[in-house]
N, C-alpha and C positions, 0 to 999 in steps of 0.2 A: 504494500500500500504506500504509497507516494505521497508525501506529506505537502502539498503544496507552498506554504508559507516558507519552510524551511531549503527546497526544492529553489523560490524564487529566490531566497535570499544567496544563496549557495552560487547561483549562478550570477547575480549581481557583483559579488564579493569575486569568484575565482573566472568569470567566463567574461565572453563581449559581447554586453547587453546594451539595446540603447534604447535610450527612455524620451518618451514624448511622443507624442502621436505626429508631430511633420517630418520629425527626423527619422520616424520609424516606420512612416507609410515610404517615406523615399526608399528606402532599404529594402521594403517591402514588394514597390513596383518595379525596382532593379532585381527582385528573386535573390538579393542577399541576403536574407535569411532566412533560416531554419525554422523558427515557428516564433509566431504571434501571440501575444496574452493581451486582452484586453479588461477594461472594469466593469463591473456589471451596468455601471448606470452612465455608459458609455452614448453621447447623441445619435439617436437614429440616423441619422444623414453619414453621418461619421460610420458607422457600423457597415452602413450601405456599402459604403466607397472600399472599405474593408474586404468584404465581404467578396467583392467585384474581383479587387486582386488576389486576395487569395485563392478564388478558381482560376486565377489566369495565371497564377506562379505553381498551384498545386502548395504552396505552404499553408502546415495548420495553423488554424486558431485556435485560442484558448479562452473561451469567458471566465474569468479570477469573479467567484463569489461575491467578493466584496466592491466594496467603493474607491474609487479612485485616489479617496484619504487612505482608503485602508490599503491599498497599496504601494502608495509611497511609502507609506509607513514601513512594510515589509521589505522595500526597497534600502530602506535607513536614511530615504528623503525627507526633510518638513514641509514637503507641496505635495500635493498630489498626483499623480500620473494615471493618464488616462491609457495609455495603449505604449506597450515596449515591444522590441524585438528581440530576439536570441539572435545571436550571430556562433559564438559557441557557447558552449553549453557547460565549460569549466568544469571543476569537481562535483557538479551538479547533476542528480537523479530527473532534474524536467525533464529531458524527452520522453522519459515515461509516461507524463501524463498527453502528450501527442499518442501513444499507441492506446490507452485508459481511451482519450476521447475521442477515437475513428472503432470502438468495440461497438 
């Protein structure tokens, strides 16, 4: 079981994560990275355009439970973040939750 919080943080700490949703959609429509997390109360419009690239790169997403507080937070940010990238994945267990969320 994949602990999510600890998973993100893991990969913030040891991997190349990038955080924000302009600098993470760019990343995203160049197919550099490996998988997407977003926050749950992420704007529709926003999720959309997400959404779009990720069928067109084939990278997953991920909906993070919480808020966009709460994942900064787990990030060891004091702003919020709406939408990060993995680029790699460091001494981090996330990819696991990509094969957990395509079951």
């Amino acid at each position: 079981m994949v602990d999510v919080n600890k998973a993100i943080y893991s990969a913030v700490k040891t991997g190349k994560v990038i955080l924000g949703s302009r600098r993470s959609l760019n990343f995203l429509k160049m197919g550099k990275a490996k998988f997407v997390i977003v926050a749950s109360n992420i704007p529709k419009d926003l999720r959309e355009v997400i959404d779009y690239y990720t069928k067109l790169t084939s990278i997953p997403v991920y909906t993070y439970k919480g808020t966009s507080i709460d994942l900064g937070h787990i990030c060891g940010k004091p702003f919020p973040i709406m939408m990060m990238a993995i680029r790699e994945p460091g001494n981090s267990n996330i990819m696991e939750l990509v094969e957990k969320h395509e079951e």
